[in-house]
BADOVEX-743910 format. One line per field, with one value per residue (C-alpha): residue number from 1; residue in one letter; x, y negated, z negated. Coordinates in nm, 3 decimals, always signed. Layout:
BEGIN
k <- (NUM	...)
r <- (a	...)
x <- (X	...)
y <- (Y	...)
z <- (Z	...)
END
This chain:
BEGIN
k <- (1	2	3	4	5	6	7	8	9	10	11	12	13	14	15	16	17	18	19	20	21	22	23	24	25	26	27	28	29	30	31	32	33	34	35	36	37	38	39	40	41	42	43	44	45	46	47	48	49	50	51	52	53	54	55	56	57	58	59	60	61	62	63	64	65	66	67	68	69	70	71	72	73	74	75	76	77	78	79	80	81	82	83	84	85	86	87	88	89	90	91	92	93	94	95	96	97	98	99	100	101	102	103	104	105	106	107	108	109	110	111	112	113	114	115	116	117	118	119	120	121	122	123	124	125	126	127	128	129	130	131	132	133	134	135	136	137	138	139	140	141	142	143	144	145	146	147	148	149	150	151	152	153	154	155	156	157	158	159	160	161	162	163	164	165	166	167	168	169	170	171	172	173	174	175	176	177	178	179	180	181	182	183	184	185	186	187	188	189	190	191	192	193	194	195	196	197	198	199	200	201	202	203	204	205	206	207	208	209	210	211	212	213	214	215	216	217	218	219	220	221	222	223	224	225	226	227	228	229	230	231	232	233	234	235	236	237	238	239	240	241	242	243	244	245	246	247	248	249	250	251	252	253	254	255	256	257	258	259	260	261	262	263	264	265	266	267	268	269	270	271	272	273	274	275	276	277	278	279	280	281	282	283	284	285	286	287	288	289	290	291	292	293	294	295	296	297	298	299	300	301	302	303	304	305	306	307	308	309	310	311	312	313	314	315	316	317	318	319	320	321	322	323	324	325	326	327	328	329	330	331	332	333	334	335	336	337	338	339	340	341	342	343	344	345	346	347	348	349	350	351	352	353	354	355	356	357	358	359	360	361	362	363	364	365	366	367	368	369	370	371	372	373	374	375	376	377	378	379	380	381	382	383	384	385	386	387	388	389	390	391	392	393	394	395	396	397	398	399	400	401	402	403	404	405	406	407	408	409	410	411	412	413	414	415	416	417	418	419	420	421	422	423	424	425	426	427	428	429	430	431	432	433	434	435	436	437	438	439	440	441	442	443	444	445	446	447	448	449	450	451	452	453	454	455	456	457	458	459	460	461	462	463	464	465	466	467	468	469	470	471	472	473	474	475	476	477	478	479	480	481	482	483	484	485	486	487	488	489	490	491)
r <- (x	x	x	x	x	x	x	x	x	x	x	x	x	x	x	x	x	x	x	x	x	x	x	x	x	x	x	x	x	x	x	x	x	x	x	x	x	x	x	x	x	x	x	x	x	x	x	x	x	x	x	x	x	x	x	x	x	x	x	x	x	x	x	x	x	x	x	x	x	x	x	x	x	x	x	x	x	x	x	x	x	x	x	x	x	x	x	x	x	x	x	x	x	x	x	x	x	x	x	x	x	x	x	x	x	x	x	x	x	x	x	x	x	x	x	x	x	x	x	x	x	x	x	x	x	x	x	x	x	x	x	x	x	x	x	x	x	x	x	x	x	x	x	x	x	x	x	x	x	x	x	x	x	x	x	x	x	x	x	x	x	x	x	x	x	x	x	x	x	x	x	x	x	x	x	x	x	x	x	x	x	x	x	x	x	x	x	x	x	x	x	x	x	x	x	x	x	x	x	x	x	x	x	x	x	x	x	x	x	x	x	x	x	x	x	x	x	x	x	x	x	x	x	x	x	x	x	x	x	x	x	x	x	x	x	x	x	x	x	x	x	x	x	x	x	x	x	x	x	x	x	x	x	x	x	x	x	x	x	x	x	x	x	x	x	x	x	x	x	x	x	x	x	x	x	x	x	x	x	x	x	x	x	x	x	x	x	x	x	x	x	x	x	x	x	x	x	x	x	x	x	x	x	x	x	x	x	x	x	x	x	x	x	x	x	x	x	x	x	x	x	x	x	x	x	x	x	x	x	x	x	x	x	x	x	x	x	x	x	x	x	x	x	x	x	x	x	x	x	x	x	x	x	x	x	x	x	x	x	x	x	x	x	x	x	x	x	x	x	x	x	x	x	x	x	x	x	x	x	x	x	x	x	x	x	x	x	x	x	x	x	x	x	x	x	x	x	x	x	x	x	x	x	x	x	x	x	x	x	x	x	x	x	x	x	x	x	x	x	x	x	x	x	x	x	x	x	x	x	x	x	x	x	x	x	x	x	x	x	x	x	x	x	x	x	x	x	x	x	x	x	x	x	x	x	x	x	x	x	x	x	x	x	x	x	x	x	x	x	x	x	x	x	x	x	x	x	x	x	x	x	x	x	x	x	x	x	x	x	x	x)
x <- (+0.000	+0.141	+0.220	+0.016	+0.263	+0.263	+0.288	+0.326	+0.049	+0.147	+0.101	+0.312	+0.092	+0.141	+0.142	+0.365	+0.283	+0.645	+0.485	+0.220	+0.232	+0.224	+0.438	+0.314	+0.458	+0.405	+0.035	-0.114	-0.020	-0.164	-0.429	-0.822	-0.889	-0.995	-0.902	-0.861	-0.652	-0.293	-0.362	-0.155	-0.146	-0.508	-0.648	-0.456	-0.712	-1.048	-1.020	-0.975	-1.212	-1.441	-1.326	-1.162	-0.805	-0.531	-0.475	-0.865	-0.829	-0.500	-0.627	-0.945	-0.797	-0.509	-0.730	-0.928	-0.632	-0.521	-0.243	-0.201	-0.204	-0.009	-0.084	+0.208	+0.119	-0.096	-0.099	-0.192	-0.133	-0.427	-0.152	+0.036	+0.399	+0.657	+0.658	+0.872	+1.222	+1.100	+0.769	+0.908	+1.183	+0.924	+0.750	+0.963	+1.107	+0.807	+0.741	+1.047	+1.055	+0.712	+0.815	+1.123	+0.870	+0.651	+0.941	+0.964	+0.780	+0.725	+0.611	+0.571	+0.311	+0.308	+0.006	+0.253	+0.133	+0.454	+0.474	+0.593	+0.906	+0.999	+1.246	+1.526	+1.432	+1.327	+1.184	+1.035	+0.911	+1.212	+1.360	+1.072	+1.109	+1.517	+1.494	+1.237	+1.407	+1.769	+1.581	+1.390	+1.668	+1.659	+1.423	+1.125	+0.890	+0.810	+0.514	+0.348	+0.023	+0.095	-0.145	-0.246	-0.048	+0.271	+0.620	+0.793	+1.139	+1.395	+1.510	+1.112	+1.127	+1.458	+1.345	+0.993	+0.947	+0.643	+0.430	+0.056	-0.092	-0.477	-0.621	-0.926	-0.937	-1.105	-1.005	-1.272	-1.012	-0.791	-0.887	-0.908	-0.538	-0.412	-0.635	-0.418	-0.102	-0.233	-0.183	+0.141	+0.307	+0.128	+0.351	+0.679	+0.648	+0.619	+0.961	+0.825	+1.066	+0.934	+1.174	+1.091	+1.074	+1.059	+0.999	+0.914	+0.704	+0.907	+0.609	+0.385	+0.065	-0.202	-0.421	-0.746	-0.656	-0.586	-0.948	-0.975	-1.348	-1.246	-0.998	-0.680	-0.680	-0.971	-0.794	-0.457	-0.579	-0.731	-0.372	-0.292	-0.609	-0.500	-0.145	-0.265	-0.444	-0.105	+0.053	+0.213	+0.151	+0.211	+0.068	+0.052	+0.067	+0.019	+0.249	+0.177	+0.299	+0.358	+0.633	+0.952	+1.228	+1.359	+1.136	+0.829	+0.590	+0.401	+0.553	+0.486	+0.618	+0.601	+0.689	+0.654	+0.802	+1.066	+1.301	+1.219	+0.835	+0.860	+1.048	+0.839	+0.543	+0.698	+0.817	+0.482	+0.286	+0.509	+0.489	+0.095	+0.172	+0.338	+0.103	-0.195	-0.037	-0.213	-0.555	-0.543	-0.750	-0.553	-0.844	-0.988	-1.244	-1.124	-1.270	-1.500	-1.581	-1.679	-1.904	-2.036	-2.144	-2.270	-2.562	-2.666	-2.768	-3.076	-3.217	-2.954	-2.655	-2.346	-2.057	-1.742	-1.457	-1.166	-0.913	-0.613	-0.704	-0.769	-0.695	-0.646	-0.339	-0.189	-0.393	-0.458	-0.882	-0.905	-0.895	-1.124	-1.096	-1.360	-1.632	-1.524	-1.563	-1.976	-1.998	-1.915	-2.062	-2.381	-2.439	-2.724	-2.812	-2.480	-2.307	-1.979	-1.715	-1.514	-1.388	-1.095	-1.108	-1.131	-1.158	-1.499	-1.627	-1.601	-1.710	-2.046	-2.024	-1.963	-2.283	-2.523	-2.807	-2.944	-2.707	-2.614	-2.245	-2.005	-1.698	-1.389	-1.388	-1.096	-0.778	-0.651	-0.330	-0.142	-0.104	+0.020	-0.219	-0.554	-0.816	-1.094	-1.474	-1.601	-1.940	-2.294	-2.349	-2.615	-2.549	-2.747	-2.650	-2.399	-2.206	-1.925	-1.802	-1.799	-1.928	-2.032	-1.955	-2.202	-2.023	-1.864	-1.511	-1.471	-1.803	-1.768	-1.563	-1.524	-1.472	-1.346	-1.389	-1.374	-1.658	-1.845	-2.066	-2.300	-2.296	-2.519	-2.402	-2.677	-2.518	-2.595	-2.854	-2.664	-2.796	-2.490	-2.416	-2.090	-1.978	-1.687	-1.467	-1.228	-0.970	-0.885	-1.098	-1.135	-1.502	-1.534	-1.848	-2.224	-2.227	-2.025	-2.313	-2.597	-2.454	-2.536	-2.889	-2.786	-2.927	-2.689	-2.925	-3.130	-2.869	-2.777	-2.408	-2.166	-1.822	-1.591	-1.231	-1.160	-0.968	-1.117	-1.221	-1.550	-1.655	-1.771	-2.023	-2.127	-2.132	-2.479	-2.650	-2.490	-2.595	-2.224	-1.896	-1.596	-1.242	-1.169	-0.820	-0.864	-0.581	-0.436	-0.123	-0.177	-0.123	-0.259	-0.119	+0.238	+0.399	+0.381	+0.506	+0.860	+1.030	+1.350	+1.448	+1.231	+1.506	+1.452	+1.058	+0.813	+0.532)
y <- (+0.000	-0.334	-0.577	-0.903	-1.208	-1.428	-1.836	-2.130	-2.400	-2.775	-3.158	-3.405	-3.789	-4.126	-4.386	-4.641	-5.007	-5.180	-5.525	-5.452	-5.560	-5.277	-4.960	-4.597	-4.482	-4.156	-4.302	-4.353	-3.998	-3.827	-4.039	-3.965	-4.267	-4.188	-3.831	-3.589	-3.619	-3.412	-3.082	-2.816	-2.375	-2.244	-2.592	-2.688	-2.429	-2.461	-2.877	-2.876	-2.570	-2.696	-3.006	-3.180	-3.131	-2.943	-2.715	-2.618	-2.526	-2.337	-2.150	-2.067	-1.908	-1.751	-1.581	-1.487	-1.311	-1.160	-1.387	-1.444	-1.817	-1.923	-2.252	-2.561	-2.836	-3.133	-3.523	-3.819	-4.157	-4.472	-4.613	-4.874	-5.038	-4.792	-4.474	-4.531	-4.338	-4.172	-4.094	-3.933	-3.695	-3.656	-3.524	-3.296	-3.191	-3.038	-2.884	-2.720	-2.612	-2.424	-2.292	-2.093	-1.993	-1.783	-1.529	-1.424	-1.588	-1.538	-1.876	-2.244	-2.417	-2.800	-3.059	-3.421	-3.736	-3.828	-4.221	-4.189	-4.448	-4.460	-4.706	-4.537	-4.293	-4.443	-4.085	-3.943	-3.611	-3.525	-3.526	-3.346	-3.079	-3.067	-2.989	-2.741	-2.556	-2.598	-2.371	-2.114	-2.057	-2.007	-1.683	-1.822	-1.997	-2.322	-2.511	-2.858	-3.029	-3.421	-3.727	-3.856	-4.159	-3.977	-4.127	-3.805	-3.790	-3.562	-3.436	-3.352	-3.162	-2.991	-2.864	-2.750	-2.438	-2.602	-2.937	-2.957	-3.325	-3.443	-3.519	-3.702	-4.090	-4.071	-3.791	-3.550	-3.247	-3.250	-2.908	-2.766	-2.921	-2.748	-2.429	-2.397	-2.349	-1.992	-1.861	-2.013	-1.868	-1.542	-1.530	-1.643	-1.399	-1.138	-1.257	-1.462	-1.789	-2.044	-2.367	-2.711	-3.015	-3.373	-3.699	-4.044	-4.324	-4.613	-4.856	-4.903	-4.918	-5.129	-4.908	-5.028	-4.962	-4.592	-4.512	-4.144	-4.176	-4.409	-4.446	-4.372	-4.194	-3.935	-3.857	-3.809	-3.552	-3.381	-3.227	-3.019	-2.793	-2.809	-2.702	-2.412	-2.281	-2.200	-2.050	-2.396	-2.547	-2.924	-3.205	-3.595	-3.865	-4.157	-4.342	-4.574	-4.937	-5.093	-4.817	-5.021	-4.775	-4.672	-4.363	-4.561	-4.504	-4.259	-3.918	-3.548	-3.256	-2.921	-2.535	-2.281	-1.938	-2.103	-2.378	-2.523	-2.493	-2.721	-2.994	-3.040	-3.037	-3.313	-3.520	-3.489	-3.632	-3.943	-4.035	-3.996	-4.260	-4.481	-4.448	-4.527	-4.829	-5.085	-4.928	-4.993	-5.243	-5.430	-5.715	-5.873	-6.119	-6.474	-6.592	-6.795	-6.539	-6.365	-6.622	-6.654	-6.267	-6.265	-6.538	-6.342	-5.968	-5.823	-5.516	-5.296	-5.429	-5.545	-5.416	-5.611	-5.463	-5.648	-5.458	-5.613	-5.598	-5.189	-5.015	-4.700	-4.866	-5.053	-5.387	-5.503	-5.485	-5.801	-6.074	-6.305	-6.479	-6.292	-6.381	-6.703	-6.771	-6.595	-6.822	-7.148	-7.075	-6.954	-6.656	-6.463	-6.108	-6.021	-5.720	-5.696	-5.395	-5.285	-5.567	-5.461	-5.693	-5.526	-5.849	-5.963	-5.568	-5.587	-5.984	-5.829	-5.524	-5.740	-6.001	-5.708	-5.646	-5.921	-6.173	-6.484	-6.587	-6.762	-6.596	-6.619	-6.334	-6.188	-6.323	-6.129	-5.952	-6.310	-6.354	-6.658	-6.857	-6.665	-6.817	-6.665	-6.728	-6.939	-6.944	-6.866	-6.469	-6.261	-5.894	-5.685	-5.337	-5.175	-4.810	-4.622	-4.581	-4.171	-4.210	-3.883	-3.892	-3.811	-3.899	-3.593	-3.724	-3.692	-3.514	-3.288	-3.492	-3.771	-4.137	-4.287	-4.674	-4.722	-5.026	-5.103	-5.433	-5.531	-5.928	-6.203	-6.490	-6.743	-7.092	-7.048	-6.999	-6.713	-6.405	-6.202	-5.912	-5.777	-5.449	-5.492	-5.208	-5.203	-4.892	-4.990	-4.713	-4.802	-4.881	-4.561	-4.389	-4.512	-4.367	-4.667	-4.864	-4.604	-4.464	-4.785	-4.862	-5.025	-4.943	-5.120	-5.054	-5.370	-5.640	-5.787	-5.804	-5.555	-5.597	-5.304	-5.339	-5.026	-5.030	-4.718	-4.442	-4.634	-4.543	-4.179	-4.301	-4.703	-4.632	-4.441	-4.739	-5.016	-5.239	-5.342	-5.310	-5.549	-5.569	-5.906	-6.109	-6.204	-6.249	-5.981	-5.764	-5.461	-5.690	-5.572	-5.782	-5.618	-5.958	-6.112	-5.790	-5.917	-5.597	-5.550	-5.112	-5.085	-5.098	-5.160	-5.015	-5.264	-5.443)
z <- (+0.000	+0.105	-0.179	-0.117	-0.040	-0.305	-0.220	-0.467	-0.413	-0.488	-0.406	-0.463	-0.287	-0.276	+0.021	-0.037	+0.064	+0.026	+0.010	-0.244	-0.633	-0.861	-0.853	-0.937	-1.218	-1.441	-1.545	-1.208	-1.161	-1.481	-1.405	-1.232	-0.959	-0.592	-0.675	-0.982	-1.205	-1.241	-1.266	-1.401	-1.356	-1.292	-1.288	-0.971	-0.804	-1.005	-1.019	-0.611	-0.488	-0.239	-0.189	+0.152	+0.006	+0.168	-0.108	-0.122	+0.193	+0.230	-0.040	+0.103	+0.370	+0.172	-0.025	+0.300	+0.437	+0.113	-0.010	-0.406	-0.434	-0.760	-0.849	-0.993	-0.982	-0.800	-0.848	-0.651	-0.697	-0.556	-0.264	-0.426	-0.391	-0.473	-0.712	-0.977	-0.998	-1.332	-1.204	-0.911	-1.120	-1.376	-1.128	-0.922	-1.227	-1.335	-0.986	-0.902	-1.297	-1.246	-0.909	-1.104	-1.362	-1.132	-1.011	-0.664	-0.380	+0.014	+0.071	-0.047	+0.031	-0.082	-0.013	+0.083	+0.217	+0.434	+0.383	+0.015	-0.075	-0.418	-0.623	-0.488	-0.182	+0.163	+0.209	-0.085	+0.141	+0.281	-0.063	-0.186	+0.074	+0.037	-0.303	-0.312	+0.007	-0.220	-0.498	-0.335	-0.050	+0.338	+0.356	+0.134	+0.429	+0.343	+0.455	+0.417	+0.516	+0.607	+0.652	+0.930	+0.817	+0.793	+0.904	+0.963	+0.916	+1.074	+0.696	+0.657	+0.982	+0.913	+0.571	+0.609	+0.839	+0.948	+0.919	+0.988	+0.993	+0.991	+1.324	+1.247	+1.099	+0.907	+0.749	+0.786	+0.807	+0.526	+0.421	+0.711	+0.761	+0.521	+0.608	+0.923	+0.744	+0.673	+1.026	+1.078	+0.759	+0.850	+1.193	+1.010	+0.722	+0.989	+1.097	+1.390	+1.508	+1.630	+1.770	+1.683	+1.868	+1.690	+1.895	+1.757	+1.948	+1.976	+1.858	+1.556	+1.557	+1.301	+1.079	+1.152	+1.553	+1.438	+1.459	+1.614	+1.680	+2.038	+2.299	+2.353	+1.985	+2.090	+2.362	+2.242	+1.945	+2.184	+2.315	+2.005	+2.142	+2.477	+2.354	+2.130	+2.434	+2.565	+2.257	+2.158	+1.806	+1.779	+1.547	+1.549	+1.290	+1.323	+1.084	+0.739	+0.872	+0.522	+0.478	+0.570	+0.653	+0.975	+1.056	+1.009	+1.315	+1.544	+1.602	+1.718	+1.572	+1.794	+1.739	+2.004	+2.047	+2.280	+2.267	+2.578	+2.541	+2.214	+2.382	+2.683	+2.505	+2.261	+2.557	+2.737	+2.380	+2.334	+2.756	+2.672	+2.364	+2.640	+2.907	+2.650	+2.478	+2.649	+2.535	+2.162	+2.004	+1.768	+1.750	+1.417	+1.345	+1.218	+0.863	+1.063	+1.322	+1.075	+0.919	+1.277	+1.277	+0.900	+1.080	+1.351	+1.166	+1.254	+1.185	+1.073	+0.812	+1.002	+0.840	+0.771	+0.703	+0.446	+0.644	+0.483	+0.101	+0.075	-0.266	+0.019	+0.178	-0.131	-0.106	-0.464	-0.402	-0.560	-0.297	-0.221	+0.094	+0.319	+0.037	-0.023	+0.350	+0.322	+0.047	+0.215	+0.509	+0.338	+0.491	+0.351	+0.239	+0.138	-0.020	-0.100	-0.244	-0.473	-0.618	-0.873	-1.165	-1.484	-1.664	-1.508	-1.601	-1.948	-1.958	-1.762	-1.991	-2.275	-2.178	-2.091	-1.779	-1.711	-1.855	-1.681	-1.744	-1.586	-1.478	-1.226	-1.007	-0.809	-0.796	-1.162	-0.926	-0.914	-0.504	-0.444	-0.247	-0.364	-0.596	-0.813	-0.718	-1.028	-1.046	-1.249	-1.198	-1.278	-1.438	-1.226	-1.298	-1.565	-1.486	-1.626	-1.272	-1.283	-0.856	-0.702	-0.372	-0.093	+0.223	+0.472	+0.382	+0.010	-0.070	-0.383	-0.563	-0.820	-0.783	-1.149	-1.088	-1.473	-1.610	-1.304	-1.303	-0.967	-0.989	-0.836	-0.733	-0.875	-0.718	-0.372	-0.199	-0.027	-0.181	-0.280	-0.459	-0.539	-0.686	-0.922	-1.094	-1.349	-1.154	-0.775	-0.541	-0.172	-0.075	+0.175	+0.031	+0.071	-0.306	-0.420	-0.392	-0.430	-0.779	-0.908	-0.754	-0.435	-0.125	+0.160	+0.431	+0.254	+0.321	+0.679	+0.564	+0.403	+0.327	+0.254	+0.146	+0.390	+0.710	+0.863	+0.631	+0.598	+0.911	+0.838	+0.604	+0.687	+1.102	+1.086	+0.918	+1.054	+1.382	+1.447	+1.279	+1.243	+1.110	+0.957	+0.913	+0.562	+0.362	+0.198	+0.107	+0.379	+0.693	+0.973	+1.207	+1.240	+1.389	+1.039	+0.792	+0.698	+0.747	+0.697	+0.726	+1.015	+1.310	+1.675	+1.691	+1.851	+1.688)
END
């Protein structure tokens, strides 16, 4: 009777927004935010099942195929600037510890994000991967499942036996990402090789123009099909553009049962990156193109999206230009999301439903140049900001937003409601709003700090959807990120 092949399970995620304020240390680790919590031995497994994760679904389909799954170790980290050194040894410390602890293994499988920079690593990954491939040795097959917003490194590529990345944006197939890593270490356990080929686009492209749902980005996942069709496995990423180091950007990784086969196929991805260039959509809406929109809803909420202030992509969730500029220009039937300002939570908390008090929201993180709203607010609703979600992306799990407050603004005749939370969360779920007795369908105007993910859930109800310039520290338009690792990639 054959033994069943026994594989370590582990993540290890943070995307790291080098211009943003606060770091991730050990805390935001340990801590529960748009995820769980960190999760240790058995939990790592029961804490995850069902969910869109990469380690639910590698091992879903490990245990499909008869693999013994044995659980380390999984954290995650709300994107933020830069994971401290002693959160990131903590860390690895702890994983490499509990991969000696469980004796011999086949196989390694480890859920990354691939745009992690900490204190003192440009590429957090590829260290990641180089250490755990230094202590289980060349025979053990190791395998990762990436982001789409990976910058993939040649160290990541060298030390992994093979990468799988998301293909949808939003990510709608995270588990079944990491699902597809079964098959793969299947065929190298049985002593299959398969060659790698790693190419790089030499151009970045804007997150809210990575949208997978349109052209040229539906049609470019669409090869990784076409290729597997042939016997060829390859993946895409798209690359985190507030990661400043040199391998920041697009890139392909491919592995096929022949050298040759792996390097066509790469070259043939990145000349359909260069023939497809001129097809993104890098536009946003000015403030007052914006305001413009915000007057003409009908029917159907228009949704307006704070592109550069999301909690997903390191933005601080606390800005307040795109309301200020609904304010002023007194646009009506307004709703606006998550606001992170734990201050104004309790002060609501503190006052009680149906309270009027004046506060000064937004603005808490210190950017220079951004000013709170002061104004008369009414306390709508109160929550402890434990959020279900509902939506296809993160459905199953649990959104901790900490003291949650829904705020009117009572010195306008405006009509605007915002949702404020004392934990940053990106606004990507309907049930943001709806856990707390907001229906969005009722207001011409909803803004989201989100750059894409919000698109899953907000498309089906709304008439139109924008991206909007407001200020904020995940820029969006690449021309004005002062990088300074990035080297000769365009922008």
């Amino acid at each position: 009777m054959h033994r069943k092949k026994r594989i370590a399970v582990a993540g290890f995620q943070h995307e790291t927004n080098c211009f943003g304020v606060t770091k991730a240390g050990l805390t935001e680790f340990e801590m529960a935010d748009s995820w769980p919590e960190m999760l240790l031995g058995d939990r790592v497994i029961s804490q995850t099942q069902g969910m869109n994760l990469g380690i639910a679904g590698f091992v879903a389909a490990a245990a499909e195929v008869g693999m013994e799954t044995v659980p380390v170790i999984w954290c995650s980290a709300e994107p933020s600037a830069h994971v401290t050194d002693h959160a990131f040894e903590t860390i690895c410390a702890q994983l490499l510890e509990g991969l000696q602890k469980v004796g011999d293994l086949d196989g390694v499988y480890l859920e990354l994000h691939g745009a992690m920079v900490t204190e003192s690593l440009p590429d957090g990954e590829g260290e990641i991967l180089r250490r755990v491939r230094a202590l289980v040795g060349p025979d053990v097959v190791v395998v990762a499942s990436l982001d789409l917003h990976a910058n993939i490194s040649a160290q990541m590529v060298d030390q992994a036996d093979y990468l799988s990345i998301f293909r949808t944006y939003p990510h709608l197939d995270m588990a079944k990402t990491g699902a597809r890593c079964v098959p793969v270490m299947q065929r190298l356990l049985a002593g299959e090789t398969l060659h790698k080929a790693f190419r790089q686009v030499p151009y970045l492209i804007p997150l809210h123009a990575q949208y997978t749902g349109a052209a040229p980005f539906n049609e470019i996942y669409e090869v990784p099909a076409q290729l597997q069709d042939r016997g060829i496995l390859a993946d895409i990423a798209l690359g985190f553009t507030a990661a400043d180091f040199p391998d920041t950007g697009p890139s392909c990784v491919v592995y096929a049962p022949q050298v040759g086969q792996a390097e066509t196929a790469a070259q043939d991805i990145i000349d359909l990156f260069l023939e497809r260039k001129s097809k993104i959509n890098s536009t946003m809406l000015s403030l007052s193109e914006a305001v413009s929109v915000a007057h003409h809803s009908k029917g159907k909420p228009i949704i307006l999206a704070d592109v550069q202030d999301n909690a997903g992509a390191g933005g601080t969730s606390d800005t307040t230009g795109l309301l200020q500029a609904l304010i002023q220009g007194r646009a009506k039937g307004v709703l606006a999301g998550l606001i992170h300002d734990a201050d104004t939570a309790q002060r609501a908390h503190t006052a009680g439903k149906g309270a009027r008090v004046q506060l000064a929201l937004g603005a808490k993180s210190g950017l220079r140049g951004h000013s709170a709203i002061e104004a008369e607010f009414e306390v709508l609703e109160l929550g402890d900001g434990e959020c279900r979600y509902t939506g296809e992306m993160y459905g199953g799990g649990v959104a901790t937003l900490g003291k949650t407050a829904v705020l009117r603004l009572l010195d306008s005749e405006a009509g605007i409601d915002v949702v404020v939370t004392s934990l940053r969360n990106q606004c990507l779920d309907l049930a943001h709003f709806t856990h707390i007795g907001l229906d969005p369908t009722k207001y011409a105007t909803v803004c989201v700090k989100s750059t894409v993910h919000f698109r899953a859930d907000f498309e089906p109800i709304a008439s139109e959807v924008h991206a909007v310039a407001a200020p904020g520290v995940f820029l969006c338009n690449l021309a004005q990120v002062p990088y300074a690792n990035l080297g000769d990639k365009q922008r």
